[in-house]
N, C-alpha and C positions, 0 to 999 in steps of 0.2 A: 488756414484750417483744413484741415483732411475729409473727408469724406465719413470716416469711420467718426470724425468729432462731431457729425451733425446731429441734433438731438429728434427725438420723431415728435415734441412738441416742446416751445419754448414762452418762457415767461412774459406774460405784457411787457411790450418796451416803455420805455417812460419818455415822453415824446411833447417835448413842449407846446402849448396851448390846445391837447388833447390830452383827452381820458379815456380809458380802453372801454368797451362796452361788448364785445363778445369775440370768441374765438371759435371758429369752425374747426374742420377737420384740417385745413390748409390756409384758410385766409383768418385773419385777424380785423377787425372793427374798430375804429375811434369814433367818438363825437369832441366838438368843439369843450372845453374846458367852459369856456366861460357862459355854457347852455347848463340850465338847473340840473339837479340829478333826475331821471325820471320816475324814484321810488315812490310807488303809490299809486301811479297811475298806470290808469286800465291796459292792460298789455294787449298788441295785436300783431299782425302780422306785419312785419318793417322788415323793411331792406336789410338782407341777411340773418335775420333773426328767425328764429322758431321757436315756441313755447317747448321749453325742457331742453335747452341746447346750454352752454356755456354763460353761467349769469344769469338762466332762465328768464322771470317776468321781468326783472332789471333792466337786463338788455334789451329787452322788449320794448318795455316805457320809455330809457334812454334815446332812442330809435324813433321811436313814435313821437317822440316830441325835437326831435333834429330836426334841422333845415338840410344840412349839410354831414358827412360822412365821411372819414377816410379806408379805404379799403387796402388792406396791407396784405400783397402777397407771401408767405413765409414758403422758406424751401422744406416746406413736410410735405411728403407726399403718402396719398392712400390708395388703399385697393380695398376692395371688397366689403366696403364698408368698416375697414381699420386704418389709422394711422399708422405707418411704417416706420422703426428707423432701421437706420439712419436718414436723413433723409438729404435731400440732391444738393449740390452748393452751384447758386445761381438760377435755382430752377423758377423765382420767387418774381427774378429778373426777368428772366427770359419769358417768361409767361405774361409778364405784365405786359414786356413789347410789343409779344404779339395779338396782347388783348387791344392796346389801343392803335395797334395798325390796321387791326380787320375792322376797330368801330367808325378810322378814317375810311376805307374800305365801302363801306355802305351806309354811306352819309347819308342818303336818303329813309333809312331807319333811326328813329328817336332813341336817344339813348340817357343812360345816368349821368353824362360827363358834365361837367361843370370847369371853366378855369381855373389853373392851378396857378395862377400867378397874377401877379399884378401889377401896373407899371406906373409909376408914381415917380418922374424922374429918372428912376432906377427899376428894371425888373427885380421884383423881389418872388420869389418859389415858396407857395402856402402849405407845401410837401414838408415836414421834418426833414435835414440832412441826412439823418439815420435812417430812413426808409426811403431816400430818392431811388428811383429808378425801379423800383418797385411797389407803388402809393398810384390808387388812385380817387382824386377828390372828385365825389361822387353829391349828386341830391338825394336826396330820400325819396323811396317811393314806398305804397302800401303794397306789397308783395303778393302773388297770386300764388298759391302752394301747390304749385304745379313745375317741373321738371318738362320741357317742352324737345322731347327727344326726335328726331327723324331719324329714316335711315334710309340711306340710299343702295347699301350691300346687305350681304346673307352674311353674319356671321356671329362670337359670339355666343349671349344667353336665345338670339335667334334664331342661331343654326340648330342648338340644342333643342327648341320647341318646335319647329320646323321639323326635325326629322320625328319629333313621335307623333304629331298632330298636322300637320304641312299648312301651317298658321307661325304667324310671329306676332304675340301679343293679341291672340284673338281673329287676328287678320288671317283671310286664307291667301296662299298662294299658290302658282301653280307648279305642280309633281316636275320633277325631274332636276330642282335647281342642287348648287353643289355650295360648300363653303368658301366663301368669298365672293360668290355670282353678284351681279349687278343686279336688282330687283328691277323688275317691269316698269314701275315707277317709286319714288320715296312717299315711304309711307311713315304716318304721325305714329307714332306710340308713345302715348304721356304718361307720368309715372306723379303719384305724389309723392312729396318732399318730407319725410321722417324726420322726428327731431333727434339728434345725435345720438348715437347708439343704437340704434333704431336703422334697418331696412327701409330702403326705397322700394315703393308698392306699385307695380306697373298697375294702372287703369287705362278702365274704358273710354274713349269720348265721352259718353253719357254719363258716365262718373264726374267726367270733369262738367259737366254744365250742371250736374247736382253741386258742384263745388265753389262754379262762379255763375252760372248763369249764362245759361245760352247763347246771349250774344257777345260776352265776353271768350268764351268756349272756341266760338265759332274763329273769334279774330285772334286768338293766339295758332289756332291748326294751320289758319292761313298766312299771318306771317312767318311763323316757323316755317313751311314749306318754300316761302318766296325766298326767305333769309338762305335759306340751304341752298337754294338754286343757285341765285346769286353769287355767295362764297365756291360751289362746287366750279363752277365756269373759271371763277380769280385763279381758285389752287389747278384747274386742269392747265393753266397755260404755263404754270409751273411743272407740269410733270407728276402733278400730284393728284391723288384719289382722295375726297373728303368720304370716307365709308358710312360714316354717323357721328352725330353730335347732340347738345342739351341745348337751350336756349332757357332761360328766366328770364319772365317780362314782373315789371310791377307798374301802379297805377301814379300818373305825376298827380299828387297830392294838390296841386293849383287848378291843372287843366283835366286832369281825367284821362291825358292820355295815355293808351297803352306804351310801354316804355322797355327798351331791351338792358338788361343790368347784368352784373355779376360778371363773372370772364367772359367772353365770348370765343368759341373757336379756337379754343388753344389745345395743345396736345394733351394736358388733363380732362377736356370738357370733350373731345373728340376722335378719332380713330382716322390715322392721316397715314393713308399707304403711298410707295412708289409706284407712278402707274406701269413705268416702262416693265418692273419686274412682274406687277399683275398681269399684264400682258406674255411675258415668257414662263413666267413661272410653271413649274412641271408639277407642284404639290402646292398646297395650301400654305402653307409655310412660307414658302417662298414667291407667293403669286402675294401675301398677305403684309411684305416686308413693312415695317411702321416706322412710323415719326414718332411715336405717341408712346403711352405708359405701357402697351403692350409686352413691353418684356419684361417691365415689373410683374404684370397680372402671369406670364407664364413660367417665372421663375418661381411666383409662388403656388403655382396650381401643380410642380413639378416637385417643391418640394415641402408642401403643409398641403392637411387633408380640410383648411378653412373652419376648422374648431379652436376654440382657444387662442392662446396668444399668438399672434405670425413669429416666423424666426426673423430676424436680424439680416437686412439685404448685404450680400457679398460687394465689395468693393468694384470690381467688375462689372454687374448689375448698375450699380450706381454710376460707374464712368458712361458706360456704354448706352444709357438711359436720358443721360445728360447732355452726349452728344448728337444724341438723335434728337433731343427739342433745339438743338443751335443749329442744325442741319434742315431744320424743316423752318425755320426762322429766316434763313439765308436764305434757302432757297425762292420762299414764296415771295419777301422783299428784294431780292435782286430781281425775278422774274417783271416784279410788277415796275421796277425802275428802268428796265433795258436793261442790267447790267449782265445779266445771266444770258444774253442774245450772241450771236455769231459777228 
């Protein structure tokens, strides 16, 4: 399949002993087939779901009433709050890998994962064939409708409010920084999570404890911030800059514990520069070179004025978009094997 044959969204797969239960902008949803349908029941915040998102209360209820979850990477990808096509071939994969290598990564954070197999004589794989290598069998949590954003660089919708108010997100900083600069230190900026079609709304901290409660509040700013350190230290021995990224925690419905879900850390969820070039780079451009969607988001900002429908990504765009998530895939898992050593 070509590039230009990827669709910018595709049909529920029909994926034996699942039922689809919701479609994001880019990921896809199953629950267990042989779990009731959840019609009728009270809808809340579950694991990937959002009231008025794909399926609305259905997938809500379905959700709310799972044990267990499959989360299907698809290769659509979006910007600006649109789904794009065409969209990347392998992106679906490649994201996935690198979701469950950063969740090995920092074992010491809780996370969604659950076994994906079982050995009974024989290992047997609880993933569909049709979505191996891109599935991941998740728990259910009750979801906090929060977008747990840090940043550790100036750039961005940051740079832009930065230069007329010398604030990002409310935060002040200090005069003189440039686009790309390393901030003083990383700073939280949360955003609530919109249901589909719908804008992501940056807030306040004090928004977000109206939202969950103070000390829920408190312990997502603090493990977002530890989770970024953590990951920043992994990708710097890689040669890599993590500039910013999102975290989504939700609650384990048994224990209460706060819990890390959804992608983590991938070039969709993140802003992944070359350090060597941020270091020579002579412009912004070039000090800014990425792993990450970044060249989708500037081919569109070059050429649609972000009204109406996007146009159609160029082939080119799409090659060159594709190899920058394998490259930043390699790079961070050789780094962290020895393989990438002298």
């Amino acid at each position: 399949m070509t590039a230009l044959d990827q669709p910018a969204a595709s049909a529920p797969l029909a994926l034996p002993g699942w039922r689809h239960a919701y479609s994001g902008k880019v990921r896809d949803l199953y629950v267990p087939e042989s779990q009731p349908s959840g019609q009728g029941t009270t809808p809340g915040t579950t694991q990937g779901a959002t009231p008025g998102t794909s399926r609305g209360t259905d997938a809500a209820a379905d959700l709310a009433t799972a044990t267990r979850v499959l989360v299907v990477a698809s290769d659509r990808v979006s910007a600006f709050d649109h789904v794009l096509e065409p969209g990347i071939p392998g992106k679906g994969e490649l994201l996935t890998t690198l979701s469950l290598w950063w969740f090995d990564q920092l074992a010491g954070v809780p996370n969604h994962l659950v076994p994906d197999h079982t050995i009974n004589g024989a290992v047997t794989s609880l993933i569909p064939s049709a979505v191996a290598g891109r599935a991941m069998l998740c728990k259910t949590l009750d979801m906090f409708p929060i977008e747990c954003v840090v940043r550790g660089y100036l750039t961005g919708s940051g740079w832009k409010e930065y230069q007329s108010t010398q604030t990002v997100c409310g935060i002040p900083l200090p005069a003189g920084l440039q686009n790309g600069d390393r901030l003083p230190e990383p700073i939280y900026t949360p955003a609530w999570k919109a249901p589909l079609g719908e804008h992501d709304e940056n807030i306040s901290f004090e928004r977000t404890v109206e939202l969950v409660g103070a000390s829920v509040a408190g312990d997502l700013r603090r493990r977002s911030l530890e989770i970024f350190d953590s990951a920043s230290m992994i990708a710097e021995k890689a040669g890599v800059i993590l500039a910013d990224t999102k975290f989504e925690f939700g609650a384990d419905r048994v224990t209460g514990v706060i819990t890390l879900a959804d992608e983590v850390l991938t070039s969709d969820s993140s802003r992944y520069w070359d350090a060597a070039l941020w270091q020579s780079g002579a412009t912004p451009e070039q000090r800014m070179s990425s792993f990450d969607k970044q060249i989708v988001r500037d081919w569109l900002t070059a050429h649609w004025d972000l009204t109406g429908t996007p146009p159609a990504l160029p082939v080119e765009i799409i090659e060159q978009t594709a190899a920058r998530y394998r490259q930043l895939l390699e790079r961070l898992t050789q780094a962290a094997s020895g393989a990438g050593s002298a």
